[in-house]
N, C-alpha and C positions, 0 to 999 in steps of 0.2 A: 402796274402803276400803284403807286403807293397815296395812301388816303391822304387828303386836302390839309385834314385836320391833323395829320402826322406831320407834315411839311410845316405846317404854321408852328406846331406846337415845338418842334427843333429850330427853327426859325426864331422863335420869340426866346427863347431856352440862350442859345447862339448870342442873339440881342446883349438881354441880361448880364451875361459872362463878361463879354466886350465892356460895358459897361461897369461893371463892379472891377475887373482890372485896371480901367481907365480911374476910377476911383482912388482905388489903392496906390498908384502911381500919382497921382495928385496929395493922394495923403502924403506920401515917402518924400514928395520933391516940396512938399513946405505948404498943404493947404489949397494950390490955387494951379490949375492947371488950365491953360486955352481960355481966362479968365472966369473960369468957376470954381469954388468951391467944391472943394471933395464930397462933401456932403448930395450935392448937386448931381451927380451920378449915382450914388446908391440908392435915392429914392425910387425912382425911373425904374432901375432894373431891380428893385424887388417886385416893383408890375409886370415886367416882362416874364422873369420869370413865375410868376404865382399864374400871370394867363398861360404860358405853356405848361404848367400843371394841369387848368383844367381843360386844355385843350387833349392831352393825355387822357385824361379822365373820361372827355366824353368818345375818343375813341373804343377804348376800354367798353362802355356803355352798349357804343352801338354794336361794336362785337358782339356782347353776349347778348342782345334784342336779337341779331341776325341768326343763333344757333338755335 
C-alpha cells in the first residue's frame, strides 16, 4: 500500500491541474467562467499544488529518517 502522504500529495497535485485548466479556459472564453473570474481559479491552485510539494517533500523526509 502506498504512503498516505503520497496519495494526498497526487491528490492535491490532480486538484491544482483541474484548476489551472479550468483557468485557462475561463481566460480563452472571455474572463468569466461558471461566473468567476479566471483569476479566481489560479489562486486556489497554486495552493494546491505548493501543498502537494510539500507533501512530497515530507515523504522524501520520512524515507530517509527510516534508512
Amino acid at each position: 500500500m502506498k504512503n498516505p502522504l503520497t496519495i494526498l500529495a497526487w491528490l492535491n497535485g490532480a486538484i491544482g491541474i483541474i484548476l489551472m485548466l479550468l483557468g485557462t479556459i475561463a481566460f480563452l472564453a472571455g474572463g468569466v467562467l461558471f461566473d468567476h473570474f479566471w483569476s479566481n481559479y489560479f489562486y486556489p491552485a497554486y495552493n494546491f499544488i505548493l501543498m502537494g510539494i510539500f507533501f512530497f517533500t515530507a515523504v522524501f523526509v520520512g524515507k530517509e529518517k527510516k534508512a
